[in-house]
C-alpha positions in Angstrom: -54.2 -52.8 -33.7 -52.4 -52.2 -37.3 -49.0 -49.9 -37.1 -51.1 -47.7 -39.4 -54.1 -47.6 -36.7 -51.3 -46.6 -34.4 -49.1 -44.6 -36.1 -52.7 -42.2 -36.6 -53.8 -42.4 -32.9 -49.7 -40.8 -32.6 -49.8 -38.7 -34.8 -53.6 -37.3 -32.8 -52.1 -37.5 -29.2 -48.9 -35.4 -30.9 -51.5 -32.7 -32.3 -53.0 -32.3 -29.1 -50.1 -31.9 -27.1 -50.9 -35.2 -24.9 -47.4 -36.2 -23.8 -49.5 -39.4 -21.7 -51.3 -40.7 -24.5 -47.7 -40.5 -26.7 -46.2 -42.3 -24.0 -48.4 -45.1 -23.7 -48.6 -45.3 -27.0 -45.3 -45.7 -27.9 -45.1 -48.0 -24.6 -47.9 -50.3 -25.9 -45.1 -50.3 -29.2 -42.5 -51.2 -27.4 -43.9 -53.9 -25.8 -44.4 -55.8 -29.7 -41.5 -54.3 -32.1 -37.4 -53.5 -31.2 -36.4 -49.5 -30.5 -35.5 -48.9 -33.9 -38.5 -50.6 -35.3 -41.0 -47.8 -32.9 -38.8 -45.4 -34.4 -39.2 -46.3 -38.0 -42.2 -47.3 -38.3 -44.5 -45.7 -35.8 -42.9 -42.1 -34.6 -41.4 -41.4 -38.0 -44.1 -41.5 -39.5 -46.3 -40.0 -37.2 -44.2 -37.0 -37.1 -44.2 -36.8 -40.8 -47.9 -36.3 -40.7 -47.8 -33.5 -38.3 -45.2 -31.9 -40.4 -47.7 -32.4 -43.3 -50.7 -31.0 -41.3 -48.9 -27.8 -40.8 -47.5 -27.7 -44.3 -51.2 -28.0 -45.2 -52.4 -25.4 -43.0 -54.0 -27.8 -41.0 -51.8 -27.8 -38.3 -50.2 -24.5 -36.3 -46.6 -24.4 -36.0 -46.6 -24.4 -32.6 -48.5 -27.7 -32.2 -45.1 -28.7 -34.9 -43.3 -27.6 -32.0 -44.5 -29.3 -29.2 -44.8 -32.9 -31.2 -40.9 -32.2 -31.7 -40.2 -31.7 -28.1 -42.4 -34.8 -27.0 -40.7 -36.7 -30.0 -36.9 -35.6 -28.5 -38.1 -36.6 -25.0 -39.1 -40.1 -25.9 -36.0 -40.8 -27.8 -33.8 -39.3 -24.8 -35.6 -41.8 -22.6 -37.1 -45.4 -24.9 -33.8 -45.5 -27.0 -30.6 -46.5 -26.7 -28.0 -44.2 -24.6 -25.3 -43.1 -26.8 -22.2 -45.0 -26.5 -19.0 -43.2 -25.9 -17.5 -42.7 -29.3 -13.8 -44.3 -30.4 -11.1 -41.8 -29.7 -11.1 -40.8 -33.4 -14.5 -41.4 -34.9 -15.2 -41.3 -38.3 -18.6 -39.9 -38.1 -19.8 -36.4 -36.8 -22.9 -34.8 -36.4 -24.0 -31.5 -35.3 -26.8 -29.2 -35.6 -25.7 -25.9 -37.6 -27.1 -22.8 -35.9 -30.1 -23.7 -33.6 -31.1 -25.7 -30.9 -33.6 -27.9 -32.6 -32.0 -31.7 -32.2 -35.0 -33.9 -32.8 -33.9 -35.1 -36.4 -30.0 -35.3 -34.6 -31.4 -37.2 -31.8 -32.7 -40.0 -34.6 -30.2 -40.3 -36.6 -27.6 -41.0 -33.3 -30.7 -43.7 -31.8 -30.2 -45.3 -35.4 -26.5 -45.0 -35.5 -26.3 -46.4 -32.2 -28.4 -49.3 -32.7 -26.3 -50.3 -35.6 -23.6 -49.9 -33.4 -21.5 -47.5 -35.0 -19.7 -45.0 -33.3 -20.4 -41.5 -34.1 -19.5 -38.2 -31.8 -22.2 -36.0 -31.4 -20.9 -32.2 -31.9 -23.8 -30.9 -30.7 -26.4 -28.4 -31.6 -26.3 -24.4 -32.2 -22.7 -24.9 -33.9 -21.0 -22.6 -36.4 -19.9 -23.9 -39.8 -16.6 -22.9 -38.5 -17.2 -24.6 -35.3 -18.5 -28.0 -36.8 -15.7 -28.1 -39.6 -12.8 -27.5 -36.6 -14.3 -30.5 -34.8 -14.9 -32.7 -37.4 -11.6 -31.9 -39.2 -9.8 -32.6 -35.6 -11.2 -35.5 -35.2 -10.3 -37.0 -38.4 -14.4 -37.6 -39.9 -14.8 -38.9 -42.8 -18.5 -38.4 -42.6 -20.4 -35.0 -41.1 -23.8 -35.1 -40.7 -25.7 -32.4 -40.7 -29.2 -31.3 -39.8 -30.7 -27.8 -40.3 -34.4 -26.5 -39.0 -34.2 -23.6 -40.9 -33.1 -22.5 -44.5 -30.8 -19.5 -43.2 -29.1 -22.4 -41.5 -29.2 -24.8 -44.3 -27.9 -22.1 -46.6 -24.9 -22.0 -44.2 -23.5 -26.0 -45.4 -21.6 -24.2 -48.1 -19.7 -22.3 -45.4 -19.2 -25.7 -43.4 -17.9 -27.3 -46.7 -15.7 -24.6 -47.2 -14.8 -24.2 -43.9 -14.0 -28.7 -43.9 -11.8 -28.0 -47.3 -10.0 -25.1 -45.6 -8.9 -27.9 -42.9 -7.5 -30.1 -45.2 -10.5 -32.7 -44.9 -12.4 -34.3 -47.6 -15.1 -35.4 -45.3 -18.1 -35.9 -47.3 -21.2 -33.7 -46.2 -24.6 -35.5 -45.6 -27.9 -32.6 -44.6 -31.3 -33.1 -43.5 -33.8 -31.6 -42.1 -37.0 -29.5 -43.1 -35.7 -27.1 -45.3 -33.9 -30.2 -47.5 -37.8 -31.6 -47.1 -39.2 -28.8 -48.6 -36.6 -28.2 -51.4 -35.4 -31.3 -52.7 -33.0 -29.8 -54.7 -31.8 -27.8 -51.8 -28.7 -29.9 -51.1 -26.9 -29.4 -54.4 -26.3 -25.8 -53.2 
């Protein structure tokens, strides 16, 4: 079967809310192609589709939902663990404002695999919040991802928040509302 051929019947089991089929699925991937590889080129994709059927109406925002929970369970449990960051790591990332850590979750799994040490902040965080950890721990690099735009409109506060610290730490955002406005960021 092609990744494409794959990468549809995933993105169908995620639509219908078939945590099985997704598992074996991504299983049957596993068995052919590295954890980052699955992740890249098969649930990546998959869930960009999903996100597209629901930006197209075809898809109900709950069903967006549910692929996202399914997504974050498989990476908690067919990716690498995260390893215990250095002491003083150079990398943070957090979730500003909610709960939802599926697009954290990936970019740790890839982090991880490339074996660079990043400490995860967390999700539901303040800009005040994020900026006092990363600024304590001496990041050079905070990573940010946002589900909605009242939380992506709050990385201006963060940045702020960062240069009020005394840290220069450059400021990298994803995450739908960056997806949607590609502009977005330069605010």
């Amino acid at each position: 079967m092609s990744q494409a051929e794959r990468s549809k019947r995933l993105e169908g089991a995620l639509l219908a809310v078939d945590r099985r089929e997704v598992e074996r699925i991504v299983g049957e991937a596993l068995d052919t192609q590295d954890q980052v590889g699955v992740l890249e080129r098969l649930l990546v994709p998959a869930l960009d589709a999903v996100g597209a059927a629901w930006e197209g109406g075809a898809a109900s925002l709950s069903q967006v939902y549910m692929a996202g929970r399914i997504a974050e369970d498989l990476l908690a449990r067919f990716l690498p663990a995260a390893t215990p960051a250095a002491a003083s790591p150079r990398v943070v990332l957090g979730v500003l404002e909610d709960q939802h850590v599926l697009g954290k979750r990936m970019v740790h799994a890839y982090l991880a695999a490339a074996g660079r040490p990043v400490l995860d902040a967390g999700a539901g965080l303040s800009p005040a919040a994020l900026a006092e950890r990363a600024a304590g721990e001496g990041a050079t690099v905070v990573l940010v991802s946002t589900l909605m735009l009242r939380a992506a409109l709050r990385v201006q506060d963060l940045v702020a928040a960062l240069r009020a610290r005394g840290s220069q730490a450059a400021v990298v955002v994803g995450g739908a509302p960056f997806r949607l406005d590609p502009g977005l960021w330069r605010r």
